[in-house]
Structure formats: C-alpha cells, structure tokens
MDAnalysis code that builds the backbone (N, CA, C; Angstrom):
import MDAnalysis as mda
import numpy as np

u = mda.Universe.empty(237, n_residues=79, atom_resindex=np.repeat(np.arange(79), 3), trajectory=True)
u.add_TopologyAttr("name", ["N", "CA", "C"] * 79)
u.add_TopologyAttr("resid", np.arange(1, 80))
u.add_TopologyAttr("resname", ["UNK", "UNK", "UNK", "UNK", "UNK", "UNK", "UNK", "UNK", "UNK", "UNK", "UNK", "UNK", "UNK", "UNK", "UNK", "UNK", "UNK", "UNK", "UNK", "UNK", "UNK", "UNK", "UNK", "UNK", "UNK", "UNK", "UNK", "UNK", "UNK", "UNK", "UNK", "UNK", "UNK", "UNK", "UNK", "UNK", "UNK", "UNK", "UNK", "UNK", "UNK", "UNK", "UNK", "UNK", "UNK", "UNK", "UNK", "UNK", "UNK", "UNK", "UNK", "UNK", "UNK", "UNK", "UNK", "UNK", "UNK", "UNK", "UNK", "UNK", "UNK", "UNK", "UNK", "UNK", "UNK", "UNK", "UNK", "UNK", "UNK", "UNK", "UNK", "UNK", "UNK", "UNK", "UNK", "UNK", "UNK", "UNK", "UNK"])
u.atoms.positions = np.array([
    [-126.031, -104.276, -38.575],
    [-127.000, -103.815, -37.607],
    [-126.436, -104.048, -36.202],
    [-126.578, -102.753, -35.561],
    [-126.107, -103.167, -34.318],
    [-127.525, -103.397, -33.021],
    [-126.767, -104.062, -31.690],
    [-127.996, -104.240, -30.345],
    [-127.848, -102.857, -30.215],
    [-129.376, -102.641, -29.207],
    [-129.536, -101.144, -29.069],
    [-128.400, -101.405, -27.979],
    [-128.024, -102.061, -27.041],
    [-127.122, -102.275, -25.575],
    [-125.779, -102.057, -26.143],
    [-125.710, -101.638, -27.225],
    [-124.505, -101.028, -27.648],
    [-124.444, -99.664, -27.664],
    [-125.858, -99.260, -27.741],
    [-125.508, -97.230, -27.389],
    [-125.747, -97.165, -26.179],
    [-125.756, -97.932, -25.111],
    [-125.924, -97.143, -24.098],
    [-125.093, -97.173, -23.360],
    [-124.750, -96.159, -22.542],
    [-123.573, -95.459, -21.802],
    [-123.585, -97.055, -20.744],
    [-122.164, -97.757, -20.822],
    [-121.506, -98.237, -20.266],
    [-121.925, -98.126, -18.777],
    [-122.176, -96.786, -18.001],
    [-122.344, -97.148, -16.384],
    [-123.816, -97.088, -16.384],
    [-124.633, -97.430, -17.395],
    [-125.390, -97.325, -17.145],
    [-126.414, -98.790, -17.492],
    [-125.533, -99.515, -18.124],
    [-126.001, -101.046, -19.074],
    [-126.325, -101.903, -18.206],
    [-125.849, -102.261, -17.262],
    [-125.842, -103.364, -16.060],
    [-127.511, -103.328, -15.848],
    [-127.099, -101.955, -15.025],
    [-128.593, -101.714, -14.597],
    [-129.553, -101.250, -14.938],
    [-129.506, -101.082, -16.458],
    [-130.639, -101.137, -17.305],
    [-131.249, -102.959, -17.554],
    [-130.203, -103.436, -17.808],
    [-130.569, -104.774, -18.324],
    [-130.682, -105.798, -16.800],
    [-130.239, -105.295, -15.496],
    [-130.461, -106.122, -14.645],
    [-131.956, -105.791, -13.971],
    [-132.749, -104.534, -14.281],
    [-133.803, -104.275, -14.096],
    [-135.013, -104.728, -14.886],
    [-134.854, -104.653, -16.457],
    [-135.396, -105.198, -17.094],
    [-135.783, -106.885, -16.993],
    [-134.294, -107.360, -16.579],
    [-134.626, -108.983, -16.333],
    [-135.677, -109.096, -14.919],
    [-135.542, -108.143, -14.039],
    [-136.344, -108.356, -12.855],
    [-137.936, -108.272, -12.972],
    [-138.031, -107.249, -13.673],
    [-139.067, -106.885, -14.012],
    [-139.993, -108.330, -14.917],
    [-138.740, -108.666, -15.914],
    [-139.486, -109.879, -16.618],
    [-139.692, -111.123, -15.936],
    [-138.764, -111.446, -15.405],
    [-138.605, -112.955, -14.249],
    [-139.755, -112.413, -13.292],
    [-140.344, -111.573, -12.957],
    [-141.441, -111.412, -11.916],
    [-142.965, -111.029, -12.390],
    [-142.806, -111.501, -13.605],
    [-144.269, -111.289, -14.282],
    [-145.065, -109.972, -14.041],
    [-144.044, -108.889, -14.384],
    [-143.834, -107.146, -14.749],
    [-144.899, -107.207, -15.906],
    [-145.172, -106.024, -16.334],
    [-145.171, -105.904, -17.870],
    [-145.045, -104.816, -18.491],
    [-144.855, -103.803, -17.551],
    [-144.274, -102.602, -17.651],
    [-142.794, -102.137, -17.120],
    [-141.875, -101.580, -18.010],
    [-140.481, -101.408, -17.451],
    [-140.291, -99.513, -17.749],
    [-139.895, -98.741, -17.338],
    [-140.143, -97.337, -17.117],
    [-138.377, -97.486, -16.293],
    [-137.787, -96.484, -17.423],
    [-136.301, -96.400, -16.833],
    [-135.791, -94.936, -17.685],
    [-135.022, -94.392, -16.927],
    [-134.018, -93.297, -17.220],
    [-132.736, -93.200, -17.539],
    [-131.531, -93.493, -18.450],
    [-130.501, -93.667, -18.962],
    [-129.715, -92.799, -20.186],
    [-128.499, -92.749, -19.866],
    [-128.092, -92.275, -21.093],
    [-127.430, -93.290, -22.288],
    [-127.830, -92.897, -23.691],
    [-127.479, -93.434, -24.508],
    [-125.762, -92.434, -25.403],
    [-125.586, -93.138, -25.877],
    [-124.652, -92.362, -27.214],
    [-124.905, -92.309, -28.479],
    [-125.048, -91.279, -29.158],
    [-125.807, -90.950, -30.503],
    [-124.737, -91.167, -31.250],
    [-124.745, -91.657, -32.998],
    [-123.866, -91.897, -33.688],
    [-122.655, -90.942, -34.152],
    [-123.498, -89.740, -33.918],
    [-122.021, -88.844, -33.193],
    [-121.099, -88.242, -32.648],
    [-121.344, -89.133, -31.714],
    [-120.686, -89.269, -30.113],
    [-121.589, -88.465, -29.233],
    [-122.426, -87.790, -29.117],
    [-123.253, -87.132, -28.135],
    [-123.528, -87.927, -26.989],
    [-123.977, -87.538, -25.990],
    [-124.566, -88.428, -25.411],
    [-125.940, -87.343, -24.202],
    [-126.119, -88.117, -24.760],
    [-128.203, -87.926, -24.185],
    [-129.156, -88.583, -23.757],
    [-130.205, -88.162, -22.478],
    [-130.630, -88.938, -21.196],
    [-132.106, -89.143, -22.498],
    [-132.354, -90.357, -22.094],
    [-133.795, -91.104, -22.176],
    [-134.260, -91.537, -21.691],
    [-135.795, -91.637, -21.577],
    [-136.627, -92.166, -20.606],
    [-137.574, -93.615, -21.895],
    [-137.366, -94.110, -21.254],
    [-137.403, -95.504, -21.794],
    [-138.689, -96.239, -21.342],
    [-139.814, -96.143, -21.964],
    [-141.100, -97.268, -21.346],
    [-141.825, -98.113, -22.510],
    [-141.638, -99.381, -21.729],
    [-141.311, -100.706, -22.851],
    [-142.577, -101.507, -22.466],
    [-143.196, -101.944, -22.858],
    [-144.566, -102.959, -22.052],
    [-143.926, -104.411, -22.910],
    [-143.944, -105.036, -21.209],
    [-143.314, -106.809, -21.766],
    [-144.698, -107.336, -21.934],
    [-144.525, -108.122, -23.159],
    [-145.831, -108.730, -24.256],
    [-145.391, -110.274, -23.611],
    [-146.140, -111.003, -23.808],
    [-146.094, -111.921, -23.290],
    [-147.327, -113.614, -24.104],
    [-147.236, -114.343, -23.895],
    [-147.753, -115.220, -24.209],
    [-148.673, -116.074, -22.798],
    [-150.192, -117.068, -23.701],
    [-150.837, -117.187, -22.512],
    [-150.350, -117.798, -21.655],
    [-149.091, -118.866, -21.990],
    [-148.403, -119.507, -20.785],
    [-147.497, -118.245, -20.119],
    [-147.553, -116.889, -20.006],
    [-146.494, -116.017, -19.023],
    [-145.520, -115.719, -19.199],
    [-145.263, -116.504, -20.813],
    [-143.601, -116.401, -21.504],
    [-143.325, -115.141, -22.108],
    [-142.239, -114.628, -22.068],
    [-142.005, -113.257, -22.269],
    [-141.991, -113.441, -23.929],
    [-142.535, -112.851, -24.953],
    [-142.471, -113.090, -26.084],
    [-141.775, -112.191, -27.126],
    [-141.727, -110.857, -26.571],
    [-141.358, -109.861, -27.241],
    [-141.067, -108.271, -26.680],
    [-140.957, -107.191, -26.752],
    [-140.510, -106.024, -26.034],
    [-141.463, -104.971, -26.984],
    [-142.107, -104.284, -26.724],
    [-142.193, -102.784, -27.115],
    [-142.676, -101.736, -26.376],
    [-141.800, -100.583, -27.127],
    [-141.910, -99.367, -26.121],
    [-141.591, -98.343, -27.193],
    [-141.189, -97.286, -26.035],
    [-140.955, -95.775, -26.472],
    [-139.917, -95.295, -26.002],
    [-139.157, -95.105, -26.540],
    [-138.297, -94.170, -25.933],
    [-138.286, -92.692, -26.489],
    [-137.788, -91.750, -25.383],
    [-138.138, -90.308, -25.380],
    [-136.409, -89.445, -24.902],
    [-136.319, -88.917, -25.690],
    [-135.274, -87.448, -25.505],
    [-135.792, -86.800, -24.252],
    [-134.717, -87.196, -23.171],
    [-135.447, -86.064, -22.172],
    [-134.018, -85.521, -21.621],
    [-133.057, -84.698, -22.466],
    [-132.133, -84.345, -21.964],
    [-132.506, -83.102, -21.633],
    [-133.098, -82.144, -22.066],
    [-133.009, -80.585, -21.764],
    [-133.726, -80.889, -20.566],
    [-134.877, -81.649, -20.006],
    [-135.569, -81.984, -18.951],
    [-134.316, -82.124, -18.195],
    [-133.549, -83.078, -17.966],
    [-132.453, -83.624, -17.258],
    [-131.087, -82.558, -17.183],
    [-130.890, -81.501, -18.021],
    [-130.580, -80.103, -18.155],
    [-130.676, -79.107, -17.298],
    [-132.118, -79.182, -17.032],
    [-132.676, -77.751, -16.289],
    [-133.041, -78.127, -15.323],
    [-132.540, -79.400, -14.797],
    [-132.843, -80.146, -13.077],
    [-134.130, -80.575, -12.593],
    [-134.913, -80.596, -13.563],
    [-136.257, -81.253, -13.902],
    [-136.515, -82.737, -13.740],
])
C-alpha cells in the first residue's frame, strides 16, 4: 500500500502538505486545494481536494476526511 503523497506531482507536494499543516496548527477544519496527481498509468490529472480536519474535544487533530474530485477537463477549458 502506498501514501496518497506519493501520487502527487512532485511541484506540487510541498505545498499541498505545507498548507494542510497550516491549516491544522491554526485550528482550520476545512482544507480546499487544487493539485495535480499521477494516475497508475502515468497520466497526470488536476484535483480539487476538500478534506474537513476532525478533531477531538481537546483541539487535537484526530483524523482527515474528504473528497477528492477530477477536475481536469474544468482545468482544460480554462475554467
């Protein structure tokens, strides 16, 4: 099994994951981001990514879930 931070396009990892930490270290709970990933056969295609940080009653980040969405033909047609 691989991390999902393994499909995603290299110039784009930093600042996926340095946003996400901001978002969490500042008691966020919504993260909403745009990136490309790489599909297992070699493609590569833009997603829009919205994750709600779950949390515990002491504020502790406990867990991640979201959605992610195919929005390349969007990102295609200059949309």
């Amino acid at each position: 099994m691989s991390l999902y931070g393994n499909i995603i396009n290299p110039d784009d990892l930093l600042d996926v994951q340095m946003e996400l930490a901001d978002i969490s270290r500042e008691g966020g709970t919504l993260f909403v981001k745009e990136y490309r990933i790489r599909t297992k056969s070699g493609e590569q295609r833009w997603v829009e990514e919205q994750t709600f940080i779950q949390r515990n009653d002491a504020g502790i980040v406990t867990h991640y879930q979201g959605v992610i969405q195919d929005i390349t033909a969007r990102k295609k047609s200059g949309n």
